[in-house]
C-alpha positions, -999 to +999 in steps of 0.1 A: +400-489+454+395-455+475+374-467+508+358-433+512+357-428+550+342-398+549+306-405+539+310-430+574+277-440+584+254-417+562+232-423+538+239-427+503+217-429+471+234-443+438+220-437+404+236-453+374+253-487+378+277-482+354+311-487+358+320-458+379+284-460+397+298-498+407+330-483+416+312-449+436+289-475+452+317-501+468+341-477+476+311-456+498+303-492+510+337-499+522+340-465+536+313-472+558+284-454+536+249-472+540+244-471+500+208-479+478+220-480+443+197-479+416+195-481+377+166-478+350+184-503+331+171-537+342+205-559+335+223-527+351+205-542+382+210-577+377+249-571+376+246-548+409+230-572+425+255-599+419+280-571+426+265-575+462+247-540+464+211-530+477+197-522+443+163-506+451+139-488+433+148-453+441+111-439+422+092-450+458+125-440+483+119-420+513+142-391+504+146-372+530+166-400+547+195-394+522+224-373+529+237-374+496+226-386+454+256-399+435+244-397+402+262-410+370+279-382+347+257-387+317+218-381+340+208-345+326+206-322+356+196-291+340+187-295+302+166-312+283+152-312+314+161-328+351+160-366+351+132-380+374+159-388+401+173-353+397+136-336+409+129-362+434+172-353+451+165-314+447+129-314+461+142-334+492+172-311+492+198-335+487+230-325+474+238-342+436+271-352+435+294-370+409+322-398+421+346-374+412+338-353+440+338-378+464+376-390+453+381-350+461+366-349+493+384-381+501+420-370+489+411-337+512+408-357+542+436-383+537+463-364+518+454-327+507+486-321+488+489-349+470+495-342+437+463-341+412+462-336+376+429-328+358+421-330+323+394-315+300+386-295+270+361-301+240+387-320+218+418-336+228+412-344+269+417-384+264+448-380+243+465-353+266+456-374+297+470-403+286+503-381+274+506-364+306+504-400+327+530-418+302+552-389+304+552-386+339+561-422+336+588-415+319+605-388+342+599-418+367+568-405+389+546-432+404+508-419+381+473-431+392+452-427+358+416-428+356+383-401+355+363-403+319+395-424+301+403-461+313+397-464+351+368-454+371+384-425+395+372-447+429+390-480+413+425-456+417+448-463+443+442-435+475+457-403+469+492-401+489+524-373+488+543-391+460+517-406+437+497-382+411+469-384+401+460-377+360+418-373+362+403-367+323+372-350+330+343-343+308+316-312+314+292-341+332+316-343+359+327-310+361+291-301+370+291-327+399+322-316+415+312-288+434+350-287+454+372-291+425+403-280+434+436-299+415+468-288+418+474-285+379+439-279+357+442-282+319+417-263+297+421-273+262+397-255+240+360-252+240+339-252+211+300-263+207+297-296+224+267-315+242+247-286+240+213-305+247+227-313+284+240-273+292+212-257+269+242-231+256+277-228+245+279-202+272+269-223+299+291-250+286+322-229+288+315-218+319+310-257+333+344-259+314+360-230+330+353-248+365+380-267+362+409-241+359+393-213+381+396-240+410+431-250+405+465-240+421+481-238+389+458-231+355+474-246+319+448-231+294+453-232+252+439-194+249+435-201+208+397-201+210+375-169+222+359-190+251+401-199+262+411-166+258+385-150+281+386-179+313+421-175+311+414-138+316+396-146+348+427-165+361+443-143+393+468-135+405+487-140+368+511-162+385+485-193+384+483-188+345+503-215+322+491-200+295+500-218+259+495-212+220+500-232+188+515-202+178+480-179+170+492-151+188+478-140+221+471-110+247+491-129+273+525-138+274+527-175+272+544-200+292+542-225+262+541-222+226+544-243+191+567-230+162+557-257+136+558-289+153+584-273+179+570-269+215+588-243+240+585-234+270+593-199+284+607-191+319+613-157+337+634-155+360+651-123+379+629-101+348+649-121+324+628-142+293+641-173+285+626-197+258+639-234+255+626-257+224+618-292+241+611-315+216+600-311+180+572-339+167+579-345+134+579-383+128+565-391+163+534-413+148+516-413+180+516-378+175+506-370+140+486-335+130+485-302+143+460-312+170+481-330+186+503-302+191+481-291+210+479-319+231+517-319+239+520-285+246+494-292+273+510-326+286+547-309+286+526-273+306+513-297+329+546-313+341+563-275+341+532-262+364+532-296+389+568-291+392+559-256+404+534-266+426+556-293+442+584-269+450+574-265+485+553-295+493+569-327+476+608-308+473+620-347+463+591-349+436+596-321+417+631-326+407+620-354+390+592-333+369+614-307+352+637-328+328+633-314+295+655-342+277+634-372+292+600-353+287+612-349+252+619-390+250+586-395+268+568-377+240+585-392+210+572-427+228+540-423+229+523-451+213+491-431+207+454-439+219+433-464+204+407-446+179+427-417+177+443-414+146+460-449+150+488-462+121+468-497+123+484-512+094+504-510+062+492-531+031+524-525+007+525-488+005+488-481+016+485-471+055+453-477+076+442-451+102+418-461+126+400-425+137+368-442+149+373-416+181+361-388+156+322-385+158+317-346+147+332-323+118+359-308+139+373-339+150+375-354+116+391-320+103+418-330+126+427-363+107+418-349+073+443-325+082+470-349+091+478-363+058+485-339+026+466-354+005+458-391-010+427-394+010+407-427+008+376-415+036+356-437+050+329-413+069+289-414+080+270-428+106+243-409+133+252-373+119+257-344+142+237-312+135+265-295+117+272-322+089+307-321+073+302-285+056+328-273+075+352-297+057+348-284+024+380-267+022+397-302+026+380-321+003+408-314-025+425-335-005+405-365-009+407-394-038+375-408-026+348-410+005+330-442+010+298-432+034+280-457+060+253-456+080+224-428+084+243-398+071+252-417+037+228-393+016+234-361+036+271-366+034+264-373-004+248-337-012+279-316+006+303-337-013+285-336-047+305-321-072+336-312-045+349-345-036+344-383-054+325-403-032+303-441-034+275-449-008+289-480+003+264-479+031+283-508+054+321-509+071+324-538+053+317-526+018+337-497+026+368-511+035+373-534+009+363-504-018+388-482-003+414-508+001+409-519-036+410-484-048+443-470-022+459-503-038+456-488-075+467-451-066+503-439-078+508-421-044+539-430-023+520-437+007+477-434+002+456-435+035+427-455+043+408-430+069+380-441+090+372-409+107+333-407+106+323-372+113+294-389+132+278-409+162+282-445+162+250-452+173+232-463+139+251-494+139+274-495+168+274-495+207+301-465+204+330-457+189+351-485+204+329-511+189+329-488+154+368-487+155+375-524+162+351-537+134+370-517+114+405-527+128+386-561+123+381-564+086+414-548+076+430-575+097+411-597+071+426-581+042+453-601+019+492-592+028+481-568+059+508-557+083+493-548+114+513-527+135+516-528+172+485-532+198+454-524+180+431-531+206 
């Protein structure tokens, strides 16, 4: 845990008792922060309380007596409109902060070079975070991992000269880190995403942009419109790590993608110099052009940090430029749960576990992944958008089973494009699709859960989604599973 020292002896409203509100709350409490933490959710409070905090009912608080309101990520502050606890913090003038922020403000005080990696972009920030930590493993760096995958930021060790810090950060946060300043920010793409919390896809890039216009070194994938123009913003050039899947761009880019071939280009004295890393054909973990993407990003990251730590951390940085062992780091990957994860093999049928996938572009992703031989297992809470967009993939499907809530919209955009049976559970689904995968001449048919939509029909999220469905293929006859499927 971070004790954070610098909120000694002031006054501290918590709201959200969440994981990382738990985490904000002790570490603030073992900094020396009087804290009152409070949650809407009534066994929210119960476990607080047995946590040992002051849960009290921040609705009849004396605000003005609070120096700061550490709010969870997911309270609106803006759109659709202020949460109650928001109003009461900005009509006492209190600043909103995220815990985020207060790791930053810590790291400022107890090492401000320390090395720190941030993470986000619309698609792709969980993967590429988790990449960028187990390759920096793999060059043998000590990495503290944490932010919106796995660890609550506070729950990290304390930022220190040779440890770094990989932070995957979503737009929530962004917008309660007011001093966000990594060493290395990563901008993946942005394209329309919780738009009922920033009201536009403007104001959502320019939450996004945060990140990189803050940060010593800025790796940014300029293949969307919104990409292309923060990355313009970026000055002096020097800062930009600009990178391409090979779309073509205005800048010259530091990393690229031939295929599944990632570079990296280097000047040096006014001469170019472009050196192939690693090429990710085979490497399961991964599989799909997205995920080049991703590595282009992770590999950027490690070529920026090593920039950064020229000066400060001399020792460190020789450690982050070897191209051979970033190349074995990548092709070890294991992959994240969710994500477009091999889960099993039943004879020649493979299961692929993309629970992660809960909107159209995501699921284009996976559909794009696999030639062909598709056995899609899609639906749930559907997103505004349906799965229109997919309609130039559907050739590539035998057959869609569809779940949940979106069964009959789902039904109408595949009508006549795609054949597909409302099987309107994950349990009728799988063993459909399993049945039918079994019966197809294909050398190697897939069994795809990738849902297009929310979980929230029938599941807590997509974790819950994904292991039911990791569940009941386990269940099938003569199933291999394959490696850690939790």
């Amino acid at each position: 845990m971070i004790r954070l020292t610098s909120f000694q002896s002031k006054s501290v409203a918590v709201f959200g008792l969440g994981g990382s509100g738990v985490a904000a709350a002790e570490a603030l409490i073992a900094g020396g922060a009087n804290v009152v933490a409070w949650d809407d959710n009534s066994h929210a409070q119960e476990t607080a309380r047995r946590a040992g905090l002051n849960v009290t009912d921040l609705n009849h608080a004396d605000w003005s007596g609070f120096d700061s309101f550490v709010v969870a990520p997911g309270v609106p502050l803006t759109h659709p409109e202020p949460h109650w606890s928001v109003k009461k913090a900005q009509a006492a003038g209190v600043e909103i902060i995220g815990d985020v922020e207060l790791f930053v403000r810590q790291r400022a005080i107890d090492c401000p070079d320390a090395p720190f990696i941030a993470i986000t972009g619309t698609n792709g920030k969980s993967t590429t975070t988790a990449l960028t930590a187990h390759i920096l493993r793999a060059l043998g760096c000590q990495v503290s991992m944490g932010g919106n995958i796995g660890k609550a930021v506070l729950s990290l060790e304390p930022a220190a000269d040779n440890r770094i810090h990989v932070v995957e950060m979503s737009s929530y946060q962004i917008d309660l880190t007011p001093t966000l300043q990594p060493t290395v920010g990563v901008l993946l793409n942005v394209t329309p995403d919780h738009l009922d919390r920033h009201g536009t896809i403007e104001n959502y890039a320019r939450v996004k942009a945060r990140l990189v216009q803050g940060a010593k070194a800025a790796c940014i994938c300029v293949d969307d419109a919104f990409t292309k123009d923060i990355a313009e913003t970026i000055t002096p050039p020097e800062r930009l790590y600009a990178f391409t899947k090979g779309k073509g761009t205005s800048v010259v880019p530091r990393g690229y993608a031939i295929g599944s071939s990632l570079f990296v280009h280097t000047v040096k004295d006014g001469i170019g110099k472009s050196e192939e890393i690693a090429n990710l054909d085979g490497v399961a973990g991964l599989r799909g052009a997205h995920n080049v993407e991703n590595a282009l990003a992770a590999v950027l990251a490690a070529r920026a940090l090593a920039d950064q730590c020229a000066r400060a951390h001399p020792n460190l940085a020789e450690k982050l430029w070897r191209p051979a062992r970033i190349a074995d780091g990548l092709k070890s990957f294991p992959g994240l749960a969710h994500r477009l994860q091999q889960i099993a093999r039943r004879e020649r049928v493979v299961f692929v576990n993309d629970s992660k996938a809960t909107n159209a572009e995501s699921a284009e992703k996976a559909l794009s992944s696999f030639s062909g031989d598709i056995y899609w297992i899609a639906g749930g809470r559907a997103k505004e958008d349906g799965i229109e967009a997919l309609t130039p993939l559907f050739p590539r499907i035998s057959k869609a089973y569809l779940i949940g809530e979106a069964a009959d919209d789902f039904s109408k955009t595949l009508s006549g494009r795609a054949p597909f049976v409302n099987a309107a559970t994950m349990d009728a689904a799988v063993q459909m699709a399993a049945k039918e995968a079994a019966l197809s001449k294909a050398k190697n048919p897939v069994v795809l859960l990738s849902p297009a939509c929310a979980s929230f029909d029938h599941y807590r999220n997509f974790e819950v989604r994904g292991a039911h469905f990791t569940e009941l293929v386990a269940a099938l006859s003569d199933v291999e599973m394959l490696g850690d499927t939790t």
